[in-house]
C-alpha positions in Angstrom: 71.4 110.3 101.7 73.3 110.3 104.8 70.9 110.6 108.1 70.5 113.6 110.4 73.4 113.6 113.5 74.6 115.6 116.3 78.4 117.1 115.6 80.1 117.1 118.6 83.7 118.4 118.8 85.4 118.3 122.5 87.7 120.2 124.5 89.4 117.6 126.3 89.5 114.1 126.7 87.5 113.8 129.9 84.6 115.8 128.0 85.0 113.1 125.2 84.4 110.3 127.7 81.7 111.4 129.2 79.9 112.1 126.0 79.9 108.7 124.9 79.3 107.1 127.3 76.1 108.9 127.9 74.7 108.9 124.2 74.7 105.5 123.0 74.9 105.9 119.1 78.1 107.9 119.4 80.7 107.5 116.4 83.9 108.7 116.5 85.8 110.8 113.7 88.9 111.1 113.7 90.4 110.3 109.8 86.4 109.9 108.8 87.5 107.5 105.6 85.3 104.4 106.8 83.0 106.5 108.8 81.9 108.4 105.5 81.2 105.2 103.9 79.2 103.9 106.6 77.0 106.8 106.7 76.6 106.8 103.3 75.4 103.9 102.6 73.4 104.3 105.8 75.0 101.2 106.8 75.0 102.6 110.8 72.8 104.7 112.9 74.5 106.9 114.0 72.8 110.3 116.0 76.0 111.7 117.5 79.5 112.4 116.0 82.0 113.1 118.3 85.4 114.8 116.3 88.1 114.3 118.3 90.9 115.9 116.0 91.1 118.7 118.8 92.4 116.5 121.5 96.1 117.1 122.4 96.4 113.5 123.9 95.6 112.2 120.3 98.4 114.3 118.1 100.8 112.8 119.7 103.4 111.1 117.2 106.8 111.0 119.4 109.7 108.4 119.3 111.8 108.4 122.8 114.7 106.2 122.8 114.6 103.3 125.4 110.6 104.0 125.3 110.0 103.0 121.7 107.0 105.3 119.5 103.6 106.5 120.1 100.9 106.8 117.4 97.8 109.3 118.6 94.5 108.6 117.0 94.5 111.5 114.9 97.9 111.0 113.5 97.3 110.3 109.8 99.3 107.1 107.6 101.0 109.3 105.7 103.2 110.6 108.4 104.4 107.2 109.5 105.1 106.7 105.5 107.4 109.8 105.9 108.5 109.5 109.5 112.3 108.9 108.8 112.3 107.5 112.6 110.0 104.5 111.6 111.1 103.8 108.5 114.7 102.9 110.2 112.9 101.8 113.5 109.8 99.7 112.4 110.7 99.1 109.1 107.3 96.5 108.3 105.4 99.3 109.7 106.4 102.1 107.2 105.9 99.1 104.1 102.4 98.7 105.3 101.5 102.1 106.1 103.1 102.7 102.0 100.9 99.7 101.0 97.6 101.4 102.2 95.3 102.7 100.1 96.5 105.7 98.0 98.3 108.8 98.4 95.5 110.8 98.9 93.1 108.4 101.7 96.2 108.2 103.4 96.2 112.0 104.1 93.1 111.1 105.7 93.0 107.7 107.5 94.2 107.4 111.0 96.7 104.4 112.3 94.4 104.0 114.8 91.6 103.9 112.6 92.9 101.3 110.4 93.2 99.2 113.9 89.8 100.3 115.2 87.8 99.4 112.2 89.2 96.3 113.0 89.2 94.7 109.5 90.3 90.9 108.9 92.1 92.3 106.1 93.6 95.7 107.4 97.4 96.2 106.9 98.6 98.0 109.5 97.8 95.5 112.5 100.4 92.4 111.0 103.2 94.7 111.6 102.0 96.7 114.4 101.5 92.9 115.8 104.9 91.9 115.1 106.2 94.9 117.3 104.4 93.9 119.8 102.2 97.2 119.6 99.9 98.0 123.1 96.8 100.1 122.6 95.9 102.8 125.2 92.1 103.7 125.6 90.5 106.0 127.9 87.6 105.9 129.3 85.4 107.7 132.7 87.5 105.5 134.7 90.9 106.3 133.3 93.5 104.8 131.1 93.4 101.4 130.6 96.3 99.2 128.3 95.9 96.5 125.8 98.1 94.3 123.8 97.3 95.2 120.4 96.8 91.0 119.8 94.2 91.2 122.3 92.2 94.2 121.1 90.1 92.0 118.4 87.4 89.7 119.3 85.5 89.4 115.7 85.2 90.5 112.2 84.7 94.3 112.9 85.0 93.8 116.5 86.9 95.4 119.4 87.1 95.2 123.3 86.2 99.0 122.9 82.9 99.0 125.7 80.5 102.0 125.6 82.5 105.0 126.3 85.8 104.2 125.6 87.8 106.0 123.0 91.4 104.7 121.5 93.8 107.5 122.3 97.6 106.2 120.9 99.3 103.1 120.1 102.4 102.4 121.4 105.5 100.6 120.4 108.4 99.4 122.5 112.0 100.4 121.0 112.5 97.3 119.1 116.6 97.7 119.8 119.4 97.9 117.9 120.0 95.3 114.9 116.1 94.8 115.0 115.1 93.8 111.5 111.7 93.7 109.6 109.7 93.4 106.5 106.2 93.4 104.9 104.9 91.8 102.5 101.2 91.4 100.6 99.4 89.8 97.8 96.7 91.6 96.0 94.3 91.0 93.5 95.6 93.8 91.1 98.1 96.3 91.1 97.5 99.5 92.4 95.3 100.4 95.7 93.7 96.8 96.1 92.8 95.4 99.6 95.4 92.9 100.4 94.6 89.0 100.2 96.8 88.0 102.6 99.7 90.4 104.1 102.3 89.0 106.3 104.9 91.1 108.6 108.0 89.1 109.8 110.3 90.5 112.1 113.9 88.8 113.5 114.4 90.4 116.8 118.1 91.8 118.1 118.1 88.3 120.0 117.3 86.6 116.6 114.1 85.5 118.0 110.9 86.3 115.4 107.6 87.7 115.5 105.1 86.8 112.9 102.1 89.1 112.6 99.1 88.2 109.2 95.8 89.4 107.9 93.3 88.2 105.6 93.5 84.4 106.9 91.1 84.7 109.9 88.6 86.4 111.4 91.0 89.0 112.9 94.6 90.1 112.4 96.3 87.2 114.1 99.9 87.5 116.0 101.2 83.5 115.4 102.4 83.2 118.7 102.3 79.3 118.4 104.4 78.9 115.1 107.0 81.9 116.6 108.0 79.6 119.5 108.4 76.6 117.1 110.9 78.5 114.6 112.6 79.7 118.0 112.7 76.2 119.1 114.3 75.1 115.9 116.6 77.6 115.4 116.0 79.8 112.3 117.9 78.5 109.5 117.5 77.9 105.7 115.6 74.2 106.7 113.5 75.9 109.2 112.0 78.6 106.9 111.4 75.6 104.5 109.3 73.9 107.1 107.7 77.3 108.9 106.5 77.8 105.3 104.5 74.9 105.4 103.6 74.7 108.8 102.2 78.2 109.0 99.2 76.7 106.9 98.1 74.9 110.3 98.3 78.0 112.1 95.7 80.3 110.0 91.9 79.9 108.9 91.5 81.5 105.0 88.2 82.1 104.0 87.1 81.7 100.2 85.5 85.6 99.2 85.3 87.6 96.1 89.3 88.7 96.5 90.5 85.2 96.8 89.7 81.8 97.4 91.3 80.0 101.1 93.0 77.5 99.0 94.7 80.3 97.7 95.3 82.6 100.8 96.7 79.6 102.6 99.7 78.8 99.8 100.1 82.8 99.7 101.0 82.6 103.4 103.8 80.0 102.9 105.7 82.3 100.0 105.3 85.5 101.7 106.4 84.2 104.9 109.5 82.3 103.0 110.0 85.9 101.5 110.1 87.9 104.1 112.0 85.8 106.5 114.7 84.6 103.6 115.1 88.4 102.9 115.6 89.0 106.2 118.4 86.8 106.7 119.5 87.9 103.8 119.3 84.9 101.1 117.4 84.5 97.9 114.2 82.4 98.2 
């Protein structure tokens, strides 16, 4: 039996503020996929809903060349899975939007709300990672902008403080000859969370950009193995040894979907994969 709450549905974004930061056991709704599970299974305690599907500021869902794309909270997967703009653009992004859930949730669930729930083993964040994705939250004192590889601090944990909301994500244009993939393992076929997902990216400068999930606490951008491959050069022998070394880069977990033994030699293939398919040779 889901508990008794407040519905609260603002006008503007200011108004939303405001509101929670003065009632303290304020949820937002936005997509409502992991919020009606929660309140389900009475897992929070939650006396206030705030909707914030009226907000202009959080439809938004515009590319502008030289500027790159913005993602408003309310902007549902499915339109990034049909967006014809990121599935040339941000290629990884519009495989792991496809990858989520099914057809249907994804009519539902939010972009943002994938990143908010902040899940170790949430799709979207590896590529939005690898594109270097900044996250814009308001709150009573204004706008304030975060690197999306700074937004998690835990398992289900944010830098979101009392009366802040998530209003868009943005990406920068990732240029011309930018190319990316993603990749995940699953348990089963179908609409399975992923075990580990990996989104590699070679920039126009043939630099890379290496964003994972499901091998650590949060999503993780692998900052430290990037520079290595850079430093090397990226050839056939480096992906040979970046596959290898990426397994002292990550922290796997053993859990019902999968055991860290397991997670960490999944890493290796899919980043082999993805980066071999980049470059455009058979693994």
């Amino acid at each position: 039996m889901i508990s008794r709450f407040t519905y609260f549905k603002p006008h503007n974004l200011i108004e939303t503020v405001q509101y929670l930061e003065k009632e303290e056991k304020s949820f937002v709704l936005a997509g409502g996929t992991d919020l009606m599970i929660l309140l389900r299974r009475n897992l929070i305690d939650a006396e206030h809903i705030v909707d914030i599907k009226a907000l202009p500021e959080t439809a938004a869902f515009e590319f502008i060349d030289g500027a790159g794309l913005t993602i408003g909270a309310s902007v549902v997967v499915n339109r990034v899975v049909d967006s014809e703009v990121v599935k040339v653009k941000y290629p990884a992004l519009n495989q792991a939007a496809a990858s989520l859930a099914s057809f249907q949730l994804r009519n539902r669930a939010t972009v943002v709300g994938n990143i908010c729930n902040a899940s170790p083993g949430a799709d979207l964040p590896p590529a939005l990672l690898a594109y270097d994705a900044v996250v814009n939250i308001a709150g009573t004192q204004g706008i304030r902008q975060v690197p999306l590889h700074q937004f998690f601090t835990g398992v289900k944990r944010t830098v979101l403080q009392r009366g802040e909301l998530v209003v868009s994500v943005q990406l920068p244009e990732p240029g011309e000859g930018d190319k990316s993939i993603y990749l995940r393992q699953t348990r089963l076929r179908g609409h399975d969370l992923a075990t580990v997902g990996v989104a590699s990216r070679i920039k126009p400068d043939g630099k890379v950009a290496i964003g994972i999930c499901a091998v650590a606490p949060t999503p993780k951008r692998l900052f430290a193995l990037e520079d290595m491959i850079n430093e090397r050069g990226l050839s056939h022998e480096t992906i040979e040894w970046a596959a290898e070394e990426i397994k002292e880069h990550i922290h796997p977990i053993s859990d019902v979907r999968s055991s860290a033994l397991y997670r960490l030699q999944m890493a290796s293939v899919l980043l082999k994969r993805g980066l071999f398919n980049l470059i455009g040779k058979e693994d």
